[in-house]
C-alpha positions in Angstrom: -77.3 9.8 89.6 -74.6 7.4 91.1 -76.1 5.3 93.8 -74.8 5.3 97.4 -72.8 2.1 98.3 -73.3 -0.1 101.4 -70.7 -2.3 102.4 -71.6 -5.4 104.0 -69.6 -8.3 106.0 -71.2 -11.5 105.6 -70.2 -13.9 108.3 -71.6 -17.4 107.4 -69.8 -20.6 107.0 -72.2 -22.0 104.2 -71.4 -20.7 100.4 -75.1 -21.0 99.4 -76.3 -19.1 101.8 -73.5 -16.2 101.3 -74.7 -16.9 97.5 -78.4 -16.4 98.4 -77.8 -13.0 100.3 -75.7 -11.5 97.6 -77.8 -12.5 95.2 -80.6 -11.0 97.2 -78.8 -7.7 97.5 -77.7 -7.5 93.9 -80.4 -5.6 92.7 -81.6 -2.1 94.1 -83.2 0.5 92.5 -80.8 3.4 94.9 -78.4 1.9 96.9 -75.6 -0.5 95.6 -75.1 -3.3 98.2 -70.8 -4.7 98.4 -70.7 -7.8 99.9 -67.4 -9.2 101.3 -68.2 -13.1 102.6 -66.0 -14.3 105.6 -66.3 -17.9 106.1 -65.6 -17.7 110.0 -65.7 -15.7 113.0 -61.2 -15.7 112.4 -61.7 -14.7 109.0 -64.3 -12.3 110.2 -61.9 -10.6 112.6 -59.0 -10.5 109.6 -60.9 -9.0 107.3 -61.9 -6.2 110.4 -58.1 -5.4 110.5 -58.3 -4.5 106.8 -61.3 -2.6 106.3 -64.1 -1.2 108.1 -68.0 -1.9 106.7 -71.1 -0.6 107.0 -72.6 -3.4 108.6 -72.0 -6.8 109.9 -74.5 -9.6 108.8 -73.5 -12.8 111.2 -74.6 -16.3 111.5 -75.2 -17.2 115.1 -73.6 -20.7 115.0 -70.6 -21.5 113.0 -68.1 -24.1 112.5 -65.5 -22.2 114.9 -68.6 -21.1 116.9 -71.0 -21.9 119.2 -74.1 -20.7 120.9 -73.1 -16.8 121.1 -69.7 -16.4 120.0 -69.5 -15.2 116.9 -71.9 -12.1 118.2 -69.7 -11.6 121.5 -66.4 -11.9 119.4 -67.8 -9.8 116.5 -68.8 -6.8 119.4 -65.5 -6.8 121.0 -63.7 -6.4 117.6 -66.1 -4.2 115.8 -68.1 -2.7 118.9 -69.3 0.6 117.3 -70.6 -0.7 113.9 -73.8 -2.3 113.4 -75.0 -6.1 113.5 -77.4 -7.8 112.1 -78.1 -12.1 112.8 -79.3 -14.7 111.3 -80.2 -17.8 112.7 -81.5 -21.4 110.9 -85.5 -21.3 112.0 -87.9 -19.4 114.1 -87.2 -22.1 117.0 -83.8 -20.2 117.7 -86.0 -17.4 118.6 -84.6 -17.0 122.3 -80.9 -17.1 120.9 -81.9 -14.4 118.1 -83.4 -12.4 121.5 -80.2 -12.6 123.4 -78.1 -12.0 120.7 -80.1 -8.5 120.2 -79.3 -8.3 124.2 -75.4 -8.7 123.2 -76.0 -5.7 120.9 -77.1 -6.9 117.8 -79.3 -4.2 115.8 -81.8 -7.1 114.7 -82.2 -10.7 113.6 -83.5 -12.6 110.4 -84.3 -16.3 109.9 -82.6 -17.8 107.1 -86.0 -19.9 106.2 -88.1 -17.0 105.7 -84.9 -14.4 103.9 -86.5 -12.4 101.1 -84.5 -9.5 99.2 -86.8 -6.3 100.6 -86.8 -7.4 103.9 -83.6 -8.2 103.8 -82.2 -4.5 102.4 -84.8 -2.9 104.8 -83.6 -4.4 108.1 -79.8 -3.3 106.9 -80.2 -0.4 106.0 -82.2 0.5 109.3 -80.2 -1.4 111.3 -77.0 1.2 109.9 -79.5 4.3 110.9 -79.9 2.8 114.1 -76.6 2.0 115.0 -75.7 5.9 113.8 -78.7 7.2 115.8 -77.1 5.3 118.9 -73.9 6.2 118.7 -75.4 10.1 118.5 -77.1 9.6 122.0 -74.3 8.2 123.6 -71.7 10.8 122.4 -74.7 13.9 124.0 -74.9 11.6 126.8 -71.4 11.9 126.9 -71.0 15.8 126.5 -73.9 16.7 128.7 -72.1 14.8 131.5 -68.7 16.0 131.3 -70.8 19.4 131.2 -72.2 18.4 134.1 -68.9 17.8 135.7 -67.5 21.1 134.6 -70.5 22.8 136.3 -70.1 20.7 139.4 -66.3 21.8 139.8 -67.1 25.4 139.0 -69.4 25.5 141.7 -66.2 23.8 144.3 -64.3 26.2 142.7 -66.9 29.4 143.7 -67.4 27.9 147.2 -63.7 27.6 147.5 -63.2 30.8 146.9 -65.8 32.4 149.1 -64.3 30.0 151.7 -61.0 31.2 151.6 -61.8 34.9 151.0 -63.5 34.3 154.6 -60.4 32.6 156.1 -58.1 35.5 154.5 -59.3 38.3 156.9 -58.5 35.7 159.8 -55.8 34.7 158.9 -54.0 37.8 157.6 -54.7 39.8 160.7 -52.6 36.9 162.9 -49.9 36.5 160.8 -49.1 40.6 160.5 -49.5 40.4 164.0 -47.1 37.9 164.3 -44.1 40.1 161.6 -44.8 42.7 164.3 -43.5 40.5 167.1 -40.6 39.5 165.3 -39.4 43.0 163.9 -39.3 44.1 167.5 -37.4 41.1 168.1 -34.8 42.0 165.5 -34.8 45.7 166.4 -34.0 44.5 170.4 -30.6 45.8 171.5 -27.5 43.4 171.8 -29.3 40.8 169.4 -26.6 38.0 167.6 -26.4 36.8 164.6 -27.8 33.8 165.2 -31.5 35.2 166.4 -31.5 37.6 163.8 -31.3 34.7 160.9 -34.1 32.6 163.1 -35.7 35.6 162.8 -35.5 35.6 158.9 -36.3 32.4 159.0 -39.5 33.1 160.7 -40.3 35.9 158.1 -39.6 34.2 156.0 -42.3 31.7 156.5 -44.9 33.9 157.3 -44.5 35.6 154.1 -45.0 32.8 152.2 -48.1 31.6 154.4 -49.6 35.0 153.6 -48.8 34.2 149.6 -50.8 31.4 149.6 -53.6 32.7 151.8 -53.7 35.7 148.8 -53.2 33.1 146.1 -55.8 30.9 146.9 -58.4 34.3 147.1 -56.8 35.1 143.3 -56.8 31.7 141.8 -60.0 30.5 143.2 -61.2 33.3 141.3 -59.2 32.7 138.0 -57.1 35.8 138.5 -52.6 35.8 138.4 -50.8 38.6 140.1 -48.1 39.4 137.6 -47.5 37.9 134.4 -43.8 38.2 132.8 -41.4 36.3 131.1 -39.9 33.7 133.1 -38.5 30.3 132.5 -39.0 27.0 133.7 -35.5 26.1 135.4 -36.4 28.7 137.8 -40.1 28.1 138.4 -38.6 24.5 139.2 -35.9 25.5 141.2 -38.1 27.7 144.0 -40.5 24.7 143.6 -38.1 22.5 144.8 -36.9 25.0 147.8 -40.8 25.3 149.1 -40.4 21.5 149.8 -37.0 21.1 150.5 -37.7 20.8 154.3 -40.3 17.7 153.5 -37.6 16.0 151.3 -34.8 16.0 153.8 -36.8 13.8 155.9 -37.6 11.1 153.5 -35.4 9.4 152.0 -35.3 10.0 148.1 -33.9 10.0 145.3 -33.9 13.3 143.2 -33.3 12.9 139.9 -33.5 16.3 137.6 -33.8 16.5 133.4 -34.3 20.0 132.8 -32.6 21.8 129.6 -30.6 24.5 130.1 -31.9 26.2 126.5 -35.5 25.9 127.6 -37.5 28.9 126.0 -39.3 31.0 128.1 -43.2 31.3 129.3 -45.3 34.3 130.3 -46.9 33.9 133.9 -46.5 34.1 137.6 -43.3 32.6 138.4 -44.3 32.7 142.7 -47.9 31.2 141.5 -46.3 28.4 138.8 -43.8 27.7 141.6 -46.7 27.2 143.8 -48.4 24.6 141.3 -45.4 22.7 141.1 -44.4 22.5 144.9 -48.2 20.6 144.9 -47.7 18.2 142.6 -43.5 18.0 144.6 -45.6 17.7 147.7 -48.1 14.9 146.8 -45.8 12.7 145.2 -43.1 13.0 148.2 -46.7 11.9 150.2 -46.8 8.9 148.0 -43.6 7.7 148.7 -43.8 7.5 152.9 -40.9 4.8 152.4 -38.9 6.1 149.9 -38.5 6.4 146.5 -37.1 8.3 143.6 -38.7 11.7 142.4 -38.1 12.5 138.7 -38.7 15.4 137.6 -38.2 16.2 133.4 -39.2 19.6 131.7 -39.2 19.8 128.0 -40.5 21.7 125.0 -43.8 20.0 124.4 -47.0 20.3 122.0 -49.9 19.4 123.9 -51.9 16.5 123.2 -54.7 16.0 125.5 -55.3 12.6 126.1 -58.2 12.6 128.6 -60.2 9.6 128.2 -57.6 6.8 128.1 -56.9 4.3 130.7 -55.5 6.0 133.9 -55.6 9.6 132.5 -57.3 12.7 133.8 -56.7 15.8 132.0 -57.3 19.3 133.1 -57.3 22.1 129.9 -57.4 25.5 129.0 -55.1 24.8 125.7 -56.0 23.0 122.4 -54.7 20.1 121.4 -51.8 20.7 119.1 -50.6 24.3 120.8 -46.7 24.8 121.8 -46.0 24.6 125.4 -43.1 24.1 128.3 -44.0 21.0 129.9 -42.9 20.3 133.4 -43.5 16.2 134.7 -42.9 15.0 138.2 -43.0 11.2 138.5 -43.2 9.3 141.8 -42.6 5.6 142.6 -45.0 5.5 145.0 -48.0 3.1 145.1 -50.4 4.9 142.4 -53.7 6.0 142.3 -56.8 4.1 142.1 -58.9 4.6 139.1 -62.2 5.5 141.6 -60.1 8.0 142.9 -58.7 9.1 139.9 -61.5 11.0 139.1 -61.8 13.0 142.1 -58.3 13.9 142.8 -58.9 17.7 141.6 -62.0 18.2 143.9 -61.1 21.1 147.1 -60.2 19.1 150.4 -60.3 15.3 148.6 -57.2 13.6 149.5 -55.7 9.7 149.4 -53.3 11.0 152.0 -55.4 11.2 155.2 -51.9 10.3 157.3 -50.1 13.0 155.9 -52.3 15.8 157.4 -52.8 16.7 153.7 -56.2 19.2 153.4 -56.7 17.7 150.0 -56.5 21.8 148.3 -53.1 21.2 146.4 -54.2 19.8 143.4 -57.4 22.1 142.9 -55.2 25.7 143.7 -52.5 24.0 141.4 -55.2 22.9 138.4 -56.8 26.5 138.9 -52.9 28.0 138.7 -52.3 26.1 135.6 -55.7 26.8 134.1 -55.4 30.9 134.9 -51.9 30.6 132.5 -54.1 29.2 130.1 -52.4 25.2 130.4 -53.5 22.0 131.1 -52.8 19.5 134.1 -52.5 15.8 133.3 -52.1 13.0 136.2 -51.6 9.3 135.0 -51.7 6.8 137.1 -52.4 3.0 137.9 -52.2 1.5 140.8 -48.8 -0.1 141.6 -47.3 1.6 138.8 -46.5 5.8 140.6 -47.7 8.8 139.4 -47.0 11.1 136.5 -48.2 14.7 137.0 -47.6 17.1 134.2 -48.6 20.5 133.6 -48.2 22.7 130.7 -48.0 26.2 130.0 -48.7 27.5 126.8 -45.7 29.6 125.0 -46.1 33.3 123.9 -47.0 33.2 120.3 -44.1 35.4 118.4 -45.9 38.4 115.9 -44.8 38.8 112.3 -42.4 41.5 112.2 
């Protein structure tokens, strides 16, 4: 039976000791201990970049070193493998404590090294370090969890909100199409009332589509799916805001393929996602700015997690997709608001008016297709917004 090898980096500027330890670690009856001696905390951090051990057995003070350095330097190159240190005698107690404090798994003293004790605090330290590392990654899970729950339960007292607003509202604005139609049906009426009038309907159709959407997408539910592509989902996007861009003075710049494959889904409600994310970047940019807006034919990578990235999903990493980007020069968003930007009625735009709702009806739009909805942003450095919608799978024939 072939024995299970530990690899071990021994950080420690004096040749007998790294001579002592291997010597020490040379002889096990089942595991087989590989020792690879750094001399200092720089040739430490080389031989990091080059392979990855088991453990890390350190010397607290070396000749590039002092007091705690070689731990702290150690941690921020190699931060998810074990430590171990050693120190000269028991009178660096207090360092050895702080060092454990830095994140060291445990500490020997080189005066009182002796081969079992030396394998046993190892080989724990390693089970540890993995049992650590377990926690942290639950911890982890159970709060994003935690966060899903929280934003189901916005999402369900969004919806009962708005299904309560809907019968208010509704009953208004038909009263309201009634007006008008008489208007238009008056004798001797010229052309020019009769397209204000249009106008008018116009408008209170669409405020009757969102009311409607908001009931169906709170709840997860589309209205028609069909096949539909992107240049036109962008195009009634862009004539839902076009009133708020002709105030402002921007720059519209477009990169959108002509030969752009098609999606299945609710143009109106896609249309509606998008005029969100039109709608807060214009808000970021009170001044001016350019708006650029690229669509493309993507394979999802979700890289929620990183610096500046929040990532919405309904799609697995690695699935096709039609992704749609708007990008604003604006001032960015904060990273403690970062996190909150897809909560109902949260908004960084309390000038604007802005109800804080567009980002949560759009990431509920996007996740009702199936897609995801990424924002990356750092302050002083604008806004990306991208959402993508996954492409019909073709059958065999």
């Amino acid at each position: 039976m072939s024995k299970q090898t530990v690899n071990v980096l021994l950080v420690d500027d004096s040749s007998t000791i790294a001579q002592a330890v291997t010597a020490m670690l040379y002889e096990d009856a089942l595991l087989s201990f590989k020792v690879t001696h750094a001399e200092s905390l720089g040739a430490a951090v080389a031989v990091l970049r080059e392979q990855i051990p088991d453990v890390i057995l350190t010397d607290l003070v070396m000749s590039d070193t002092s007091n705690l350095q070689a731990v702290e330097g150690l941690r921020v190159c190699a931060p998810k493998l074990p430590l171990v240190v050693m120190t000269g005698t028991i009178e660096d107690h207090e360092m050895a404590l702080e060092a454990v404090r830095l994140g060291a798994q445990d500490y020997l003293f080189k005066d009182q090294l002796e081969a079992g004790m030396l394998r046993r605090v190892l080989v724990y330290a390693i089970e540890r370090n993995q049992i650590q590392l377990r926690l942290k990654q639950a911890y982890e899970d159970l709060r994003s969890m935690q966060d899903q729950l929280v934003q189901a339960e916005k999402m369900i007292s969004l919806g009962r909100l708005t299904a309560g607003m809907a019968h208010e509202l509704l009953n208004p604005l038909n009263i309201v199409i009634q007006g008008v139609n008489y208007f238009q049906n008056r004798p001797h009426v010229n052309h020019t009332d009769l397209e204000v009038a249009k106008t008018i309907t116009d408008g209170i159709e669409r405020a009757k589509y969102i009311v409607q959407a908001a009931m169906r997408f709170s709840e997860g539910k589309l209205a028609k799916c069909e096949p539909t592509k992107m240049r036109d989902i962008i195009s009634c996007a862009f004539e839902n805001v076009h009133a708020l861009i002709s105030r402002q003075n921007i720059t519209i710049r477009k990169d959108v393929p002509q030969d752009l494959g098609e999606i299945e889904g609710d143009k109106n409600a896609l249309a509606e996602a998008l005029s969100h994310l039109l709608t807060n970047a214009l808000q970021a940019m009170p001044e001016g700015g350019t708006l650029t807006i690229r669509a493309w034919q993507a394979t999802f990578e979700n890289r929620s997690g990183k610096p500046g990235v929040l990532v919405v999903s309904k799609m697995p990493s690695g699935a096709s997709a039609i992704a749609c980007q708007v990008q604003d020069t604006g001032g960015g968003i904060a990273k403690e608001h970062l996190s909150k930007v897809f909560d109902p009625f949260y908004t960084t735009h309390p000038m604007t008016n802005s109800q804080g709702l567009g980002l949560s009806l759009a990431r509920s739009i996007v996740e009702a297709h199936g897609g995801a909805l990424a924002i990356e942003s750092l302050p002083g450095q604008g806004t990306l917004a991208t959402l993508y919608i996954p492409v019909p799978s073709v059958s065999a024939g």
